[in-house]
C-alpha positions in Angstrom: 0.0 0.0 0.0 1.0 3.5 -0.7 0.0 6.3 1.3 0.5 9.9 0.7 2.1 12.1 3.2 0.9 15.5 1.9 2.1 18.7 3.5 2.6 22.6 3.3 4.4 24.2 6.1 5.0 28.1 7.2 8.2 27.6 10.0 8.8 23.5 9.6 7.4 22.2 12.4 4.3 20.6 9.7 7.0 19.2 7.9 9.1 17.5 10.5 4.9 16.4 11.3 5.0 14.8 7.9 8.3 13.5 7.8 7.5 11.6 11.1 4.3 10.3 9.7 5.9 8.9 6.4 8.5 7.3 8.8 6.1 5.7 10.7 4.0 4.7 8.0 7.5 3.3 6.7 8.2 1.8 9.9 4.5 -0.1 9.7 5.7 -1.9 6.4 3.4 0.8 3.9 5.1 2.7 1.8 5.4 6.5 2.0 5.1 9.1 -0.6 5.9 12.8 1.1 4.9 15.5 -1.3 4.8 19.7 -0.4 1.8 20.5 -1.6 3.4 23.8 -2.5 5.9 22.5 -4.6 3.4 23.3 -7.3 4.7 20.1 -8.8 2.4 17.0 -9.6 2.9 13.9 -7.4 4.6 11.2 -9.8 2.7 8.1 -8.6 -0.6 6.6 -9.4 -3.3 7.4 -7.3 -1.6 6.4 -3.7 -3.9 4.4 -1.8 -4.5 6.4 1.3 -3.3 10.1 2.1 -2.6 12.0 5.5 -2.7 15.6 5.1 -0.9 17.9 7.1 -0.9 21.8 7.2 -0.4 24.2 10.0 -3.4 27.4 11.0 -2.0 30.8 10.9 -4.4 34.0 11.8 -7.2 31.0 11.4 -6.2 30.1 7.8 -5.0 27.4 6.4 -2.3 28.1 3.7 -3.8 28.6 -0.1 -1.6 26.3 -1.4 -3.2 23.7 0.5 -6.5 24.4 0.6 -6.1 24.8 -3.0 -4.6 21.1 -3.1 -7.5 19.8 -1.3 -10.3 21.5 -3.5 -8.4 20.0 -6.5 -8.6 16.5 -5.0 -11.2 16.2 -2.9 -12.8 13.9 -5.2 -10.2 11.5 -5.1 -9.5 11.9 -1.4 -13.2 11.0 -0.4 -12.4 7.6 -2.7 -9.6 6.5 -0.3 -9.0 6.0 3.2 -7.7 10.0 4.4 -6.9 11.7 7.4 -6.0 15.3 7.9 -3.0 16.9 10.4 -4.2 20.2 11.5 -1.3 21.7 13.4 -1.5 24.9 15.7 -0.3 26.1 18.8 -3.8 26.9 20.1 -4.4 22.8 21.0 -1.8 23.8 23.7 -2.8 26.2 25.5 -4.1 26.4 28.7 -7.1 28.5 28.0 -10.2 25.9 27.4 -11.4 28.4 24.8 -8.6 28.4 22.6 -8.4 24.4 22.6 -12.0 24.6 21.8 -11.1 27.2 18.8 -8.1 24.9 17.7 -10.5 21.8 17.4 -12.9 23.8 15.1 -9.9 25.1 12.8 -10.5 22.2 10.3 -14.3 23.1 10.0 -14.0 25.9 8.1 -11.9 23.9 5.8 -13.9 21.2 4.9 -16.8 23.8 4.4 -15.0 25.2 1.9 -13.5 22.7 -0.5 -15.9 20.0 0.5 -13.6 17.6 1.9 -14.6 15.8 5.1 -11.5 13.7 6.4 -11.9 10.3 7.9 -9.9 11.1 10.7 -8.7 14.4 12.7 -5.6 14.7 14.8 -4.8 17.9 16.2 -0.9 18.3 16.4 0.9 21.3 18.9 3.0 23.2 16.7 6.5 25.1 17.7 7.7 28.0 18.9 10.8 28.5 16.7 12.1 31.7 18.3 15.4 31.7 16.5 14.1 32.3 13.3 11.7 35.1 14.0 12.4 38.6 12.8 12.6 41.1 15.5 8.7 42.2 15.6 7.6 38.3 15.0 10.1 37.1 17.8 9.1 39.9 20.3 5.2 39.3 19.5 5.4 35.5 19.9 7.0 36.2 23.0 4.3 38.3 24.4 1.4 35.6 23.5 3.5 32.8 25.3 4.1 34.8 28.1 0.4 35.1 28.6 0.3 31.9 28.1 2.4 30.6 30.4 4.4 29.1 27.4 8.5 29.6 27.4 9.6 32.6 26.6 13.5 31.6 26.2 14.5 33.6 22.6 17.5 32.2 22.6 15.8 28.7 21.9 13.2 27.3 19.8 10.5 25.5 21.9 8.2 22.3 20.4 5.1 21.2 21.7 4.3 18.1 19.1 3.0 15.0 21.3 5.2 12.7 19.1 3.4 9.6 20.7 0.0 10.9 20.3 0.8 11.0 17.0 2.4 7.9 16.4 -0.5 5.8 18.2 -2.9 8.2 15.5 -0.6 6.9 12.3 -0.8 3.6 13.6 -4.3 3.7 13.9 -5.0 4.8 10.5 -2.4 2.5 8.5 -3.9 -0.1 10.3 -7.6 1.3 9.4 -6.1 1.7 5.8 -5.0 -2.1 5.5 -8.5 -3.0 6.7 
């Protein structure tokens, strides 16, 4: 079986996300096609035979390039088995109202292209501090001080729950053989 590992990412925390998920989806026997969705380029496989989907929120948006990838194939993504990797940094936070925000992220996505995944996991992004410009760095640094989230510059900080998301790829290759 070959499953697609389709991503876009702003600051590559979603791609080390994908490049996890092909692993493990390697490591599970399948084999693993990783594609950045805004390459622009096509895939050059036949129709894989499941996908996971990846892409982070930023300002409540997902990035055009994806949501423009998943409009194009919706069609063909209903047709297999498909799961989608919503990433934000929201699903960490303390504030029960944010969390609740971060689950509803991917609504607004499948109202729009029409895509309704078979599976959801919600992945905790990164704080990548180091690569910031000064006004991003020192405004990322204001929001994680009210959150209670560290505050360190001089390191990048990653909230991913790698084994939440290992159990969730396991699940759906698994799901996917079935």
């Amino acid at each position: 079986m070959t499953i697609l590992v389709a991503y876009t990412s702003i600051e590559g925390q979603t791609r080390k996300i994908a490049e996890h998920i092909a692993a493990q989806v390697e490591k599970a026997g399948e084999r693993a096609a990783l594609f950045n969705v805004a390459s622009m380029a096509e895939y050059a496989l036949e129709r894989p035979d499941a996908a996971i989907l990846c892409a982070p929120i930023h300002a409540g948006r997902y990035p055009a390039p994806f949501v423009d990838f998943v409009e194009r194939e919706k069609d063909w993504l209903a047709s297999v088995p498909n799961a989608f990797v919503s990433v934000s940094l929201f699903i960490r936070s303390d504030d029960a109202a944010e969390r609740e925000e971060a689950l509803h992220f991917p609504d607004a996505l499948m109202a729009q292209s029409g895509w309704m995944p078979g599976a959801v996991h919600h992945a905790a992004g990164a704080l990548r501090f180091t690569e910031y410009d000064f006004f991003k760095r020192w405004m990322m640094k204001r929001m994680a001080e009210r959150e209670g989230a560290p505050t360190d510059v001089g390191h990048d900080h990653e909230f991913t729950d790698w084994a939440a998301l290992d159990a969730f790829t396991v699940d759906f290759v698994s799901n996917a053989k079935s």
